[in-house]
C-alpha positions, 0 to 999 in steps of 0.5 A, a space after each residue: 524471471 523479470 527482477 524489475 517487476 518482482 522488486 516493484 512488486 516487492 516495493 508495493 507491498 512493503 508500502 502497503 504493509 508499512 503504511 497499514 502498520 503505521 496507521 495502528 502505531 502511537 506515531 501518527 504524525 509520520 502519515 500526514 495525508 491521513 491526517 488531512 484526509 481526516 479532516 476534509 472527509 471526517 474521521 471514518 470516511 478519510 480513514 477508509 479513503 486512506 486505508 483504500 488508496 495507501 495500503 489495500 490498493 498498493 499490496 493487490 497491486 503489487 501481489 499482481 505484479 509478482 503474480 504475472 512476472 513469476 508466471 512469466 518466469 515459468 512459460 
């Protein structure tokens, strides 16, 4: 089992799920790019750009890597 890939994997995921979980919160201001993406691209469309690139991309990808070094793991 490769340990690198398993905690990059493991990294994407807690990044995804934390900016996802901030995105909810009272605290906003911690996600400045949220912020700028809102006002380039308005509310809906810089949120979804935002949801897109920093929390659904970075959880799929970073399942795909634990994914691929747990079945290397099993070979």
């Amino acid at each position: 089992m490769d340990v690198f890939s398993l905690l990059i994997g493991l990294f994407a995921v807690v990044f995804g799920c934390f900016t996802l979980l901030a995105r909810r919160g009272k605290n906003r201001d911690m996600l400045k790019k949220l912020a700028a993406m809102r006002e380039r691209y308005g509310d809906k469309t810089g949120s979804l750009i935002h949801i897109l690139f920093y929390s659904i991309l970075p959880i799929a990808f970073g399942l795909l890597i634990i994914a691929i070094s747990l079945s290397r793991s099993l070979r």
